[in-house]
C-alpha positions as CSV (number, residue, x, y, z in Angstrom):
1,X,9.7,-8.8,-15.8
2,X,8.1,-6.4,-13.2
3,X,5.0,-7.1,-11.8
4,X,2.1,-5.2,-9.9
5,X,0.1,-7.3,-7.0
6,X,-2.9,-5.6,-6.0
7,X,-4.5,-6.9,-2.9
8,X,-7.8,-5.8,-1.4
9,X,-10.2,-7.1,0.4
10,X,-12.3,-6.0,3.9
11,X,-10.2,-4.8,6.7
12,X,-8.6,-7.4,8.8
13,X,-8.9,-9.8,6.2
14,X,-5.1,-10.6,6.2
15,X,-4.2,-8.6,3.6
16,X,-1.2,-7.0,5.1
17,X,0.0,-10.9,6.2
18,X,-0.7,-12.4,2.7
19,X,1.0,-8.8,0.7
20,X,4.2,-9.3,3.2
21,X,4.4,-13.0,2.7
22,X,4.0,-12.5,-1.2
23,X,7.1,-9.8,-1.4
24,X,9.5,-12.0,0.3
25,X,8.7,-15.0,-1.9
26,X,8.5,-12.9,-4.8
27,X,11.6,-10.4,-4.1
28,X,9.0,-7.4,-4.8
29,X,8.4,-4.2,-2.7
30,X,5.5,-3.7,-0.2
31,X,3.5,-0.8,-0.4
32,X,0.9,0.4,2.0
33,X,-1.0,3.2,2.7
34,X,-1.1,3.2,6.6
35,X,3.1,2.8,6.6
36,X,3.3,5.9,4.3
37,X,0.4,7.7,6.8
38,X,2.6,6.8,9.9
39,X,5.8,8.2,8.0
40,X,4.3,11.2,7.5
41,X,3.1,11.2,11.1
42,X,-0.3,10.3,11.6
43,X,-1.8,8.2,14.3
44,X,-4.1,5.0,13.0
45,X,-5.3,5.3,16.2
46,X,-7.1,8.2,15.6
47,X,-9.4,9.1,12.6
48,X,-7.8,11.2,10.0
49,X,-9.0,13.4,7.6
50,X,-10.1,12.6,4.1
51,X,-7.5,15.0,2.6
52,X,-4.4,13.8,4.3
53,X,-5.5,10.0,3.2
54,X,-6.1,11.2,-0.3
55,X,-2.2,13.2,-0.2
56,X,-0.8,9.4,1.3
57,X,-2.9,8.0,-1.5
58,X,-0.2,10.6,-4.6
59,X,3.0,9.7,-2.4
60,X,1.8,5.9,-2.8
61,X,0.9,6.4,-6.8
62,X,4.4,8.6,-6.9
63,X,6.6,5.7,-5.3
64,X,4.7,2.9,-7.8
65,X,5.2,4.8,-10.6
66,X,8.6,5.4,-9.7
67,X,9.5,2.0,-8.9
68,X,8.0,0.4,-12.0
69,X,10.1,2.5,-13.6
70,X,13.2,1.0,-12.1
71,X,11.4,-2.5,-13.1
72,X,10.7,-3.6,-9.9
73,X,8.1,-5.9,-8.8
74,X,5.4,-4.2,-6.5
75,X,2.8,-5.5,-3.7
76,X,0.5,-2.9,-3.0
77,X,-2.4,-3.3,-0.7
78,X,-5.9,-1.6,-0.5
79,X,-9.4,-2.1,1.0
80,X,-12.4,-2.6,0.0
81,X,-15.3,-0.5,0.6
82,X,-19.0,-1.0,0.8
83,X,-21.2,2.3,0.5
């Protein structure tokens, strides 16, 4: 049975250490949005524009969507914001 984790929570709340310690217990995929930014790279460092966050944002719902098609079990990471 595939499943989909979502984390999210503020930044530096340990979300990355808690998503990467659920995929190896689980077998699932990690997902995150600042891995696929870097891959296509973009330096965290720096700001980056809104665009190229919301292009990462359709690779990340492209490889989900394409993994839970193969039925495989997905961790995928997020933040939460307070405006």
């Amino acid at each position: 049975m595939k499943i989909f984790y979502l984390l999210c929570g503020t930044p530096f709340s340990g979300k990355t250490t808690l998503a990467k310690r659920i995929a190896i217990e689980t077998q699932s995929v990690y997902i995150s949005t600042d891995d696929i930014m870097r891959q296509r790279g973009f330096d965290l460092a720096q700001l980056q524009p809104v665009e190229e966050w919301a292009r990462t944002h359709q690779v990340c719902v492209q490889r989900v969507d394409a993994l839970m098609d193969e039925g495989v079990s997905i961790i995928r990471r997020g933040f939460l914001s307070y405006h």
